[in-house]
TITORDO-836962 format. One record per residue (C-alpha): chain; x, y, z; residue number from 1; residue in three letters. Coordinates in steps of 0.02 Angstrom, whole numbers, padded with zeros to 5 digits. Example, Ala and Ser with C-alpha at 12.3 -4.5 7.8 and 13.67 -1.06 7.14 Angstrom:
A | 00615 | -00225 | 00390 | 1 | ALA
A | 00684 | -00053 | 00357 | 2 | SER
//
This chain:
A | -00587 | 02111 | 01106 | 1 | UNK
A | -00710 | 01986 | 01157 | 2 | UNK
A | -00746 | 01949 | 00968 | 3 | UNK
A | -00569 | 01895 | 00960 | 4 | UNK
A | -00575 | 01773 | 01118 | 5 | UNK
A | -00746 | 01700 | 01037 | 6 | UNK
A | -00666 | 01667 | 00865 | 7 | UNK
A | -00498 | 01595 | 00945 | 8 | UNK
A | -00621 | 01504 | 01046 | 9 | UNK
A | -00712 | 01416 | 00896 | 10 | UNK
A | -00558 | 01395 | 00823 | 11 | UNK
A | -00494 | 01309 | 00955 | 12 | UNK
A | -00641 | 01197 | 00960 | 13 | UNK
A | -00638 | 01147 | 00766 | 14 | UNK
A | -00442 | 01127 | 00790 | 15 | UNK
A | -00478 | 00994 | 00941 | 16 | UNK
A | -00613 | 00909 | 00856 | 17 | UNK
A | -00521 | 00915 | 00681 | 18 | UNK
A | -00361 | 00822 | 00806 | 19 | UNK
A | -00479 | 00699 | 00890 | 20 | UNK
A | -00546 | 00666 | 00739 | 21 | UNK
A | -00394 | 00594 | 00640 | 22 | UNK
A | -00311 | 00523 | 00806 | 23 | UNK
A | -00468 | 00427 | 00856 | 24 | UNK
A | -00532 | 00351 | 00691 | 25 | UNK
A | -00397 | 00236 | 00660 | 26 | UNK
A | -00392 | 00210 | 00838 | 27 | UNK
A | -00566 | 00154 | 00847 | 28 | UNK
A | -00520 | 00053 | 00683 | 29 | UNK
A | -00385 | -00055 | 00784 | 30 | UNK
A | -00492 | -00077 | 00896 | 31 | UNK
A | -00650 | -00153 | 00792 | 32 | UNK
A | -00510 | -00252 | 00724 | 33 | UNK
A | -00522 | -00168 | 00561 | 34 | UNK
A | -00347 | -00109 | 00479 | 35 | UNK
A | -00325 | 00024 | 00391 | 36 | UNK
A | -00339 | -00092 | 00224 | 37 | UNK
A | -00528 | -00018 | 00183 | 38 | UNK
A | -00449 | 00152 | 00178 | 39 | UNK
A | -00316 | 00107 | 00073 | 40 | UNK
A | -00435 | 00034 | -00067 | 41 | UNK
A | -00541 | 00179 | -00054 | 42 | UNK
A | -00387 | 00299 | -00080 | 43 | UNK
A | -00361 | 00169 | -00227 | 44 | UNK
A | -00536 | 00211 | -00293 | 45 | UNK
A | -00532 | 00381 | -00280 | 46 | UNK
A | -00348 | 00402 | -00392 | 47 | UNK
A | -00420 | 00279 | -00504 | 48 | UNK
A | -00565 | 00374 | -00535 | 49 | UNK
A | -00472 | 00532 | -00555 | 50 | UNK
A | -00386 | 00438 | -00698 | 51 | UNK
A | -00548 | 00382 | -00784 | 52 | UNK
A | -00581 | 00585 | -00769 | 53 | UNK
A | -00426 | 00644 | -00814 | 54 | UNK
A | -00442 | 00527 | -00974 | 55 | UNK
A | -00620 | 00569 | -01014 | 56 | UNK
A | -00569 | 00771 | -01007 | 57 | UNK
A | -00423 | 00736 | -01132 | 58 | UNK
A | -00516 | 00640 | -01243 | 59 | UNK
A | -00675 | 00759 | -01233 | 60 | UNK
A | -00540 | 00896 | -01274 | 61 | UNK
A | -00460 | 00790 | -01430 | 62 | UNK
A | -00658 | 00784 | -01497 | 63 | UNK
A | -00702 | 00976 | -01480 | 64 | UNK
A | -00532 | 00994 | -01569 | 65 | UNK
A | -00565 | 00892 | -01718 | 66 | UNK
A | -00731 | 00951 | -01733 | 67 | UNK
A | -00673 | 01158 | -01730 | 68 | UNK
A | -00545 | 01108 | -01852 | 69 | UNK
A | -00678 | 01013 | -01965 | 70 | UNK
A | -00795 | 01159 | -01960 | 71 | UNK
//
């Protein structure tokens, strides 16, 4: 039984800190006066650089294709 109170305990903790966490980042944003359009642009990044991956995979695909039907 006390195994159980130490794990609900830690997650308990990680819960809290995972809360404060995405409560109190933007927070602190607004209040360095920067807004939430630097997260934006990296979301922006990151799904165009899935695309660019996504793109590369396909083509990569198409060549080891052609190349097994060629042999």
């Amino acid at each position: 039984m006390k195994d159980v109170k130490n794990v609900l305990r830690v997650v308990g903790i990680v819960l809290l800190g995972l809360f404060v966490f995405m409560v109190g980042i933007p927070f602190v944003f607004k209040l360095a006066g920067i807004t939430l359009g630097i997260i934006g642009a990296l979301i922006t990044l990151a799904v165009l650089l899935i695309k660019v991956a996504v793109v590369l995979a396909i083509g990569y695909l198409i060549l080891v294709g052609v190349r097994a039907l060629l042999r």
